[in-house]
N, CA and C atoms as an extended XYZ file, in Angstrom:
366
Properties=species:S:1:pos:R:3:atomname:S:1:resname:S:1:resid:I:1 pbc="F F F"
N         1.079       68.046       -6.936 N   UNK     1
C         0.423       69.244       -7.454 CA  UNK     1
C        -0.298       68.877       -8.750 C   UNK     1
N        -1.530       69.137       -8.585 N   UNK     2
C        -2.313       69.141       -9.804 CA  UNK     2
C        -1.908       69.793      -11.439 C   UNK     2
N        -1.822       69.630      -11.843 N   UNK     3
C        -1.740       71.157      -12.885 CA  UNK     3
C        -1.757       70.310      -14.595 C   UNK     3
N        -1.858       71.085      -15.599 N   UNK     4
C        -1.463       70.754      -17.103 CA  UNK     4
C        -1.625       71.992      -17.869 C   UNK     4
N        -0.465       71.197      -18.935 N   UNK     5
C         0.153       72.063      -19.913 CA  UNK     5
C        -0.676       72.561      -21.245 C   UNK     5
N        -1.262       73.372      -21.744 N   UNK     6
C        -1.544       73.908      -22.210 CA  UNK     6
C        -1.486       74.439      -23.437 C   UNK     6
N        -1.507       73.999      -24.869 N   UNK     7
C        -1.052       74.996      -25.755 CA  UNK     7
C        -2.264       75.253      -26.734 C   UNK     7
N        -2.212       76.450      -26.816 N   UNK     8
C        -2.705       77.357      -28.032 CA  UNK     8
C        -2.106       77.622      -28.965 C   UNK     8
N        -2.568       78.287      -30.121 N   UNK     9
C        -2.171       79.428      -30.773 CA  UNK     9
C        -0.892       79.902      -30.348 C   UNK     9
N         0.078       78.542      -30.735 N   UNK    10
C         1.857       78.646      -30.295 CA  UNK    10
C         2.056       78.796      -28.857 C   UNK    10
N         1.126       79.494      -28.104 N   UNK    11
C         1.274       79.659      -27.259 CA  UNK    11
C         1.294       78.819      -25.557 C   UNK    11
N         1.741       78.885      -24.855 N   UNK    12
C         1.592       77.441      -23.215 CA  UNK    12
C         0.998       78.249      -22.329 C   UNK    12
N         0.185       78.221      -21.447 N   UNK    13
C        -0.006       77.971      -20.329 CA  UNK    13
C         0.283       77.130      -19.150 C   UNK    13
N         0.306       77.226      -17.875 N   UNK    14
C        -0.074       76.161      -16.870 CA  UNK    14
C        -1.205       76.276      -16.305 C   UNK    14
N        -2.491       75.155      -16.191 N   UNK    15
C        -3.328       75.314      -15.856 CA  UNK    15
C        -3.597       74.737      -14.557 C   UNK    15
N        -3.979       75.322      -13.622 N   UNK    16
C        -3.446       74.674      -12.181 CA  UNK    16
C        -5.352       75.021      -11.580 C   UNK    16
N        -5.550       73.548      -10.718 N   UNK    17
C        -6.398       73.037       -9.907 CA  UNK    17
C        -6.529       73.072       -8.575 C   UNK    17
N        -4.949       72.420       -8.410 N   UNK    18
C        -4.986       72.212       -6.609 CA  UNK    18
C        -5.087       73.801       -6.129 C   UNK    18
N        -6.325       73.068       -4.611 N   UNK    19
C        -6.062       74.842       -4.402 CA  UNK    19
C        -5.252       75.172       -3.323 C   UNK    19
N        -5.037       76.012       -3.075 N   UNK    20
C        -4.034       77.068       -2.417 CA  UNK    20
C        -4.588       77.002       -0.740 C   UNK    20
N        -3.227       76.487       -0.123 N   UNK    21
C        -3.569       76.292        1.425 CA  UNK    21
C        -3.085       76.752        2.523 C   UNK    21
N        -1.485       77.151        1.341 N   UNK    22
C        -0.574       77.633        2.187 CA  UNK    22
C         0.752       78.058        1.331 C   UNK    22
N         1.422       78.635        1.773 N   UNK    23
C         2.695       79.709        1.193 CA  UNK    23
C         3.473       78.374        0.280 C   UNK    23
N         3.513       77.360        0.818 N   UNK    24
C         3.983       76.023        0.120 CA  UNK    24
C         3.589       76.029       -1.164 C   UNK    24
N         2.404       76.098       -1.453 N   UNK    25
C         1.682       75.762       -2.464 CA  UNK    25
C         1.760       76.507       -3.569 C   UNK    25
N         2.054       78.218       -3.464 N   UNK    26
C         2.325       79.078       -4.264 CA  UNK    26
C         3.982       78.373       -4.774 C   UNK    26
N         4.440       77.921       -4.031 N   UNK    27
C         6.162       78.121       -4.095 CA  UNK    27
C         5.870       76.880       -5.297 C   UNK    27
N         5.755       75.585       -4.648 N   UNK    28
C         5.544       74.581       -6.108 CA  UNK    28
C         4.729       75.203       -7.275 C   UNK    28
N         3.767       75.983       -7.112 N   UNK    29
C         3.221       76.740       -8.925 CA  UNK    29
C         4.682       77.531       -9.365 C   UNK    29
N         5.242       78.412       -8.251 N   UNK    30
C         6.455       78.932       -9.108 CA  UNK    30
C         7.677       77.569       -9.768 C   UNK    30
N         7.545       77.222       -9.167 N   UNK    31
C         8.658       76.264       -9.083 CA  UNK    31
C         8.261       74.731      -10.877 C   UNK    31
N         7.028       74.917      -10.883 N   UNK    32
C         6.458       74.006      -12.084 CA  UNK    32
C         6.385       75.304      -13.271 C   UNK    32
N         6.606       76.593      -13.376 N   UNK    33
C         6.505       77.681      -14.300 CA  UNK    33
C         8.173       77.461      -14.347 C   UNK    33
N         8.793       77.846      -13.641 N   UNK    34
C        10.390       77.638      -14.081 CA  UNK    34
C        10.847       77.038      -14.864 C   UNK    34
N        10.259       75.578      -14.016 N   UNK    35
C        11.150       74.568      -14.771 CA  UNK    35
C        10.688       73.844      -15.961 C   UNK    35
N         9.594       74.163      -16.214 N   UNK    36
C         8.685       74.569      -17.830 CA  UNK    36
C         8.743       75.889      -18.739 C   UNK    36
N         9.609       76.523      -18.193 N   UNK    37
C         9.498       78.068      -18.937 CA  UNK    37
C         8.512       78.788      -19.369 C   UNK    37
N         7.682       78.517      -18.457 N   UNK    38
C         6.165       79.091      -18.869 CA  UNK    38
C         5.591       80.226      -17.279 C   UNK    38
N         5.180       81.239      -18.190 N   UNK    39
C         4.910       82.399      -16.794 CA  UNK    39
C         4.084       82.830      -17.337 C   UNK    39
N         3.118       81.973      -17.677 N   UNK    40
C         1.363       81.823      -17.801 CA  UNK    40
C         0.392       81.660      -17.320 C   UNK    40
N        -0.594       81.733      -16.746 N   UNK    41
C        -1.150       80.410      -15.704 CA  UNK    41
C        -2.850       80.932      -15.727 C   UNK    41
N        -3.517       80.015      -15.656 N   UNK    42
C        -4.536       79.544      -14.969 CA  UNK    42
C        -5.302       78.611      -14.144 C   UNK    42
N        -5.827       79.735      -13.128 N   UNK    43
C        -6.169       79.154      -12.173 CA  UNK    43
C        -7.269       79.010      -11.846 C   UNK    43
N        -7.919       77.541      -11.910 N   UNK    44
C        -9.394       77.537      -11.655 CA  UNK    44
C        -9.745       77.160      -10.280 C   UNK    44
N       -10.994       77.474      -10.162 N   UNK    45
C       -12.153       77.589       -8.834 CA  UNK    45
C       -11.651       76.850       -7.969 C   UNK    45
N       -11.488       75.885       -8.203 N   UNK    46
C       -10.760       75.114       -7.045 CA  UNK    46
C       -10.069       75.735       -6.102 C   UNK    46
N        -9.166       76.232       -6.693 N   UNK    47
C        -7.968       76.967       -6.518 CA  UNK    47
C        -8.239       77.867       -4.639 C   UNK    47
N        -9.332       78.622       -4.967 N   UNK    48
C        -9.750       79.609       -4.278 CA  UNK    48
C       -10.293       79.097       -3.087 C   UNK    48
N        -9.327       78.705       -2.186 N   UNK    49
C        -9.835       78.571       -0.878 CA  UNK    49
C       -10.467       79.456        0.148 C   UNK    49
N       -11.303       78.673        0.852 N   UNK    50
C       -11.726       80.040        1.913 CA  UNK    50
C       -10.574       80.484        2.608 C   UNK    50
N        -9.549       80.160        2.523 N   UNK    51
C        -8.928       80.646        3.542 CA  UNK    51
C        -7.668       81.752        2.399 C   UNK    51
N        -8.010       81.386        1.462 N   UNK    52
C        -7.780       82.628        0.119 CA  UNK    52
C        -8.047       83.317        0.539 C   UNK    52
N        -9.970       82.971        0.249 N   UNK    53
C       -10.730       84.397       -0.035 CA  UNK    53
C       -10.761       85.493        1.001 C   UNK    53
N       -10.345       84.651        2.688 N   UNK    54
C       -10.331       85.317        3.750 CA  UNK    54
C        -9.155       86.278        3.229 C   UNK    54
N        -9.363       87.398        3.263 N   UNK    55
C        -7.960       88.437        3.295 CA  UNK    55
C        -7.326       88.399        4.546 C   UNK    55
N        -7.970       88.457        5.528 N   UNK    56
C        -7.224       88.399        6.600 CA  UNK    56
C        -6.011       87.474        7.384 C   UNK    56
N        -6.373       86.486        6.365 N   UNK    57
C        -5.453       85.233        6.539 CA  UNK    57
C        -4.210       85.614        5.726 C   UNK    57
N        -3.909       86.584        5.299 N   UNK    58
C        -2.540       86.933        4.450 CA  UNK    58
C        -2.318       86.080        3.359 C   UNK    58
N        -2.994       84.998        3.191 N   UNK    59
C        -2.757       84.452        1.736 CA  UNK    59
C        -2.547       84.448        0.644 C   UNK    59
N        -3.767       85.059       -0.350 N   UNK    60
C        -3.954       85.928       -1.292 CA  UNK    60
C        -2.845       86.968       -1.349 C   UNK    60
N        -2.409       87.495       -0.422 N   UNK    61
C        -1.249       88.843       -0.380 CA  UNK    61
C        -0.132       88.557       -1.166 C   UNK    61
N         0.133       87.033        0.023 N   UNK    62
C         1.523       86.166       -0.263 CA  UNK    62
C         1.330       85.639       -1.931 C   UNK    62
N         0.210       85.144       -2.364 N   UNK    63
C         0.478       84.548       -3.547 CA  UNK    63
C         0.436       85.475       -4.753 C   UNK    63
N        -0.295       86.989       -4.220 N   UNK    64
C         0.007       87.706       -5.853 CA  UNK    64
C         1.233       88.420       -5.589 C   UNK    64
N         1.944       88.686       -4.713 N   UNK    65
C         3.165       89.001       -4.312 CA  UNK    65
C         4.245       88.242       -4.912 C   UNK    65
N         3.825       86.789       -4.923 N   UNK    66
C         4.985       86.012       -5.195 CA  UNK    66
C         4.910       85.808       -7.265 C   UNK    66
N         3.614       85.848       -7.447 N   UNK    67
C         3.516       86.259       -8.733 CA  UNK    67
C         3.789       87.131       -9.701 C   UNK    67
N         4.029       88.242       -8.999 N   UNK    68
C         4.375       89.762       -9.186 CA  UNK    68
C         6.027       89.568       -9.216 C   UNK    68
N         6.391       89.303       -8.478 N   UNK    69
C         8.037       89.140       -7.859 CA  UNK    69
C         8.436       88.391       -9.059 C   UNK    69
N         8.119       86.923       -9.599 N   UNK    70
C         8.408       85.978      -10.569 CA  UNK    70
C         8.101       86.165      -11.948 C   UNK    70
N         7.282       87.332      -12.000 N   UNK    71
C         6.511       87.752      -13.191 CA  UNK    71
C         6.189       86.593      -14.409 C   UNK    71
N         4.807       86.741      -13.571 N   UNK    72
C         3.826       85.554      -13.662 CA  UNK    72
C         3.017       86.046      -14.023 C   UNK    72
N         2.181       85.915      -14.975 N   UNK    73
C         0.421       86.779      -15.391 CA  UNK    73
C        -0.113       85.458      -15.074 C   UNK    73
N        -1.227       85.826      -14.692 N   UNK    74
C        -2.056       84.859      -13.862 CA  UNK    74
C        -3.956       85.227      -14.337 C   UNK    74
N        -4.601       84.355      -15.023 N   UNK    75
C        -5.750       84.899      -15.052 CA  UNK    75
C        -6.569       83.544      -14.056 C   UNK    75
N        -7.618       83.984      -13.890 N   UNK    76
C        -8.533       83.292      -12.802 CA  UNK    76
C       -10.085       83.055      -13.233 C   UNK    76
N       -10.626       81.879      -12.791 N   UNK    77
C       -11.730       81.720      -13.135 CA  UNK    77
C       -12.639       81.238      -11.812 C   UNK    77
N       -13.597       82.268      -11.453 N   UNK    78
C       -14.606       82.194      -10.943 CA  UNK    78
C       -15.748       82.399      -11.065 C   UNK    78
N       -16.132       81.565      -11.096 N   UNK    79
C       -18.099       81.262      -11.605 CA  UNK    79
C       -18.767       81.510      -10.889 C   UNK    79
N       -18.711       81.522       -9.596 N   UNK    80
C       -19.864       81.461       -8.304 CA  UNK    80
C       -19.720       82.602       -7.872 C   UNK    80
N       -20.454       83.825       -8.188 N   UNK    81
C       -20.351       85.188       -8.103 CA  UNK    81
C       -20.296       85.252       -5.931 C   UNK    81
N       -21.105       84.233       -5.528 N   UNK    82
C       -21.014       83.922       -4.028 CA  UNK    82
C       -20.152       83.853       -3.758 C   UNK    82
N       -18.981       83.656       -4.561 N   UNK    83
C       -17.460       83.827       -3.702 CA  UNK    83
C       -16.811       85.021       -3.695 C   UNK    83
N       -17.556       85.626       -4.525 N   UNK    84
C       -16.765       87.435       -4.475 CA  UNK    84
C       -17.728       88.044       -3.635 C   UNK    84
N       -16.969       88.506       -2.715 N   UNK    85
C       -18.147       89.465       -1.698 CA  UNK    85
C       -17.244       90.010       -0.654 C   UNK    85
N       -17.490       91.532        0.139 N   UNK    86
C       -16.676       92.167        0.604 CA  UNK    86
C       -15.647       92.518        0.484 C   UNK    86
N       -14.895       92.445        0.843 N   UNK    87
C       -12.911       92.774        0.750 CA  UNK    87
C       -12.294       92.004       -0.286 C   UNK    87
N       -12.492       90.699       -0.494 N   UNK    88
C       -12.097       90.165       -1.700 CA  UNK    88
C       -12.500       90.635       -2.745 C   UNK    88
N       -14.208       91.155       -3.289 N   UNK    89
C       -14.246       91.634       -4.399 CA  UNK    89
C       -13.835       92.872       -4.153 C   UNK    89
N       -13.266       93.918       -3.344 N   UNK    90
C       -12.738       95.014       -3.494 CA  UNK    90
C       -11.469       94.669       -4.114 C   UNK    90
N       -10.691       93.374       -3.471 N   UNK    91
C        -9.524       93.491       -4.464 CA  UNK    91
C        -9.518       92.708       -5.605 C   UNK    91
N       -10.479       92.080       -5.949 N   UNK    92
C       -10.838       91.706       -7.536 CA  UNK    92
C       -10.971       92.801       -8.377 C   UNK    92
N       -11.646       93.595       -7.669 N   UNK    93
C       -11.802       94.646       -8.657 CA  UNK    93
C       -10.673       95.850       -8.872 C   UNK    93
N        -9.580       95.955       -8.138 N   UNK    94
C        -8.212       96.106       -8.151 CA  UNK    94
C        -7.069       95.360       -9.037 C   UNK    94
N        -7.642       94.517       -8.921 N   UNK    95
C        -6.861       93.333       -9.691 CA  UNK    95
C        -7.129       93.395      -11.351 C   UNK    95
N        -8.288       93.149      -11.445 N   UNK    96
C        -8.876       93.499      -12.764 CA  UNK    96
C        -8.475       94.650      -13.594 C   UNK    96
N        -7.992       95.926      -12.839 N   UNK    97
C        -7.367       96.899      -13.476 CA  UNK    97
C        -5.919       96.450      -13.905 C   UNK    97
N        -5.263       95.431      -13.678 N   UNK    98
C        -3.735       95.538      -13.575 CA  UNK    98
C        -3.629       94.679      -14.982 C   UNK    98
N        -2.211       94.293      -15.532 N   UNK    99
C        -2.052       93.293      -16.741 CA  UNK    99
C        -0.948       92.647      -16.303 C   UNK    99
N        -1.571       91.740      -14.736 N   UNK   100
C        -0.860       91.247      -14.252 CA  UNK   100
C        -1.761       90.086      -13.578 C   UNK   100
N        -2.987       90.099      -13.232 N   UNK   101
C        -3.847       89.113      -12.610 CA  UNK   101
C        -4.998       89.659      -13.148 C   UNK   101
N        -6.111       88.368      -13.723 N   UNK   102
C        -7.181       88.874      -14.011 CA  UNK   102
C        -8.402       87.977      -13.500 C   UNK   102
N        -9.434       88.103      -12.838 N   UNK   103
C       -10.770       87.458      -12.182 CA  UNK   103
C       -11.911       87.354      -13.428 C   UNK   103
N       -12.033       86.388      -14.067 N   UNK   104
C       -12.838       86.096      -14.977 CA  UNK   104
C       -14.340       84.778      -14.846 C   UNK   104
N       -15.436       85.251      -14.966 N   UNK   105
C       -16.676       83.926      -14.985 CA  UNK   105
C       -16.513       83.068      -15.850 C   UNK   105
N       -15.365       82.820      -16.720 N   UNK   106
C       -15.485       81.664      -17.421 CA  UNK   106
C       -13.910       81.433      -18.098 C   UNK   106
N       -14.095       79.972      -18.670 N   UNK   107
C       -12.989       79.790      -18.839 CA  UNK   107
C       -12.329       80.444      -20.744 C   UNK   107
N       -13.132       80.536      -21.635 N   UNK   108
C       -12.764       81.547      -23.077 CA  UNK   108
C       -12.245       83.131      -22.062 C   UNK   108
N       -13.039       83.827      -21.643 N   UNK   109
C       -12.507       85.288      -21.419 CA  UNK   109
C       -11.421       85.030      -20.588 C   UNK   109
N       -10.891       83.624      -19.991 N   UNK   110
C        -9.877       83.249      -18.986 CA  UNK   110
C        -8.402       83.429      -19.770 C   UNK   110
N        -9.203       82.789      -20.710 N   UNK   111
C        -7.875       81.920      -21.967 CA  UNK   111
C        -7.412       82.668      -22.788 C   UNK   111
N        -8.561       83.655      -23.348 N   UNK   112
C        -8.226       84.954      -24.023 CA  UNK   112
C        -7.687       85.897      -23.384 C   UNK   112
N        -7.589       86.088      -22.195 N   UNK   113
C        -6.493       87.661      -21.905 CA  UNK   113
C        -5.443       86.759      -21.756 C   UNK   113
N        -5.095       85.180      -20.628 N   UNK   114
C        -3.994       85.251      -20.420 CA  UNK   114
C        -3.167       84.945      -22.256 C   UNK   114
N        -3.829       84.500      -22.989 N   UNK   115
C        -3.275       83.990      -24.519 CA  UNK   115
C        -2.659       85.482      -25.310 C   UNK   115
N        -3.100       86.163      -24.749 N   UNK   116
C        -3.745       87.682      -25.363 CA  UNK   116
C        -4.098       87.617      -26.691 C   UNK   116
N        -5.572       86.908      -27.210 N   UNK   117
C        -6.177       86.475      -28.036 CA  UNK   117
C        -7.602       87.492      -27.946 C   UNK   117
N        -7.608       88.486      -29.015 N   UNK   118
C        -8.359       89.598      -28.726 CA  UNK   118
C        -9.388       88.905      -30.217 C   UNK   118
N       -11.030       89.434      -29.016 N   UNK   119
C       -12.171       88.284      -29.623 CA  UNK   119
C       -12.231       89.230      -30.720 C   UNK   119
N       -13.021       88.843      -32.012 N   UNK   120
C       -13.419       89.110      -33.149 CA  UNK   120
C       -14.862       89.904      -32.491 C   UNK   120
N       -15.197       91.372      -33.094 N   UNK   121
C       -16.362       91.899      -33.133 CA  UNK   121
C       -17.348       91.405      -34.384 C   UNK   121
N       -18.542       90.875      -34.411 N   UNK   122
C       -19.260       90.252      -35.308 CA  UNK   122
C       -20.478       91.785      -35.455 C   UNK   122
């Protein structure tokens, strides 16, 4: 499993790469947050397989389920607005309401909610 550790502003993350293929794969991200004591995470582009983004493939279900269950905040970074489209961005944009998973275009607005590092107004 891909992944690295993270620190800010006192604060850790896990920043995780490999992407997601199968129910396996969620279980080792829980399983590297445990045994690091960290229930942080970001997850970049990689991450987001088509067979993620497919909803129909139950994937996505299984992995914010298992995030939710482990209480895990999870923010996300996707750049290629081409990957949000139909049913997935319906539940991005579901997601985005919660303070539990967040879908972000870059990696600062990524780092700042999961850090909860609130930007300076200039």
């Amino acid at each position: 499993m891909n992944y690295k550790i993270v620190e800010k502003t006192n604060k850790k993350y896990i920043e995780i790469k490999h992407p997601f293929a199968c129910e396996s794969d969620v279980l080792d991200i829980i399983g590297i947050c445990i045994s690091n004591d960290i229930k942080l995470l970001l997850l970049r582009e990689e991450v987001f397989t088509e067979e993620f983004i497919n909803l129909k493939s139950g994937l996505a279900g299984i992995v914010l389920q298992k995030f939710i269950n482990y209480h895990i905040k999870a923010s996300a970074i996707i750049e290629d607005k081409n990957k949000i489209e139909g049913r997935f961005e319906e539940l991005v944009k579901e997601l985005n309401k919660s303070n539990d998973f967040k879908v972000f275009n870059n990696i600062v607005d990524a780092e700042n909610w999961i850090l909860n590092i609130n930007k300076e107004v200039v």
